[in-house]
N, C-alpha and C positions, 0 to 999 in steps of 0.2 A: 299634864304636859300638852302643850298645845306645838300647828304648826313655827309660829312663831317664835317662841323662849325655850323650846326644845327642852332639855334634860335641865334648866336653868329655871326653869316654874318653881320648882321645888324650893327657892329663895323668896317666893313671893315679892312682894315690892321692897323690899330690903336691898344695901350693896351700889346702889345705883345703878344704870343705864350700861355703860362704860365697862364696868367691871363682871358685870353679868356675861356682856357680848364674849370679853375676855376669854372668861370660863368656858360659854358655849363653842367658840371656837377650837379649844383647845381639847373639851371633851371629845367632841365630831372628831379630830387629829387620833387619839389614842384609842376608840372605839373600833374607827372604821378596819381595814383589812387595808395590809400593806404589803408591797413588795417584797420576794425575800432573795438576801443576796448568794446564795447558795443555788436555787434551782429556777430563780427571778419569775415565780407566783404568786399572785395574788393573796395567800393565802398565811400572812402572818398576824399573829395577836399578840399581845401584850398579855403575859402573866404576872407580872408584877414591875415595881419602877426601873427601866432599866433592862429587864428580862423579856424577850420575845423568843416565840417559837411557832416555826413552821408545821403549818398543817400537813401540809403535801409531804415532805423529807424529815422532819423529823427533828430538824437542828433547834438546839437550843443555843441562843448568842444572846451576848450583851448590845446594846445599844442605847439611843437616849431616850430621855423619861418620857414623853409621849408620842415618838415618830422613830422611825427606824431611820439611819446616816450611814 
């Protein structure tokens, strides 16, 4: 994994250019730590598609498959 193709190396030169970027940006979206609309911290993750839960309170809520709405 380098700075450039991030979590998107792991395709090697397969997929194209295009569809890589795709990917990488989308992973960076569901990985990072989001908003939460309960106690509005920093501090949400994704446990599965759909499912997020707050680090700080504790909520578990539904939302969309890689970004909290």
């Amino acid at each position: 994994m380098t700075k450039k193709v991030g979590s998107t190396g792991r395709f090697g030169a397969r997929y194209g250019k295009k569809v890589r970027k795709r990917v990488l940006d989308i992973e960076k979206k569901l990985r990072g730590w989001h908003k939460c609309p309960y106690c509005s911290k920093l501090r949400v993750k994704r446990m599965a598609v759909g499912i997020w839960k707050c680090k700080s309170c504790n909520k578990e809520f539904a939302g969309r498959a890689y970004e909290v709405k």
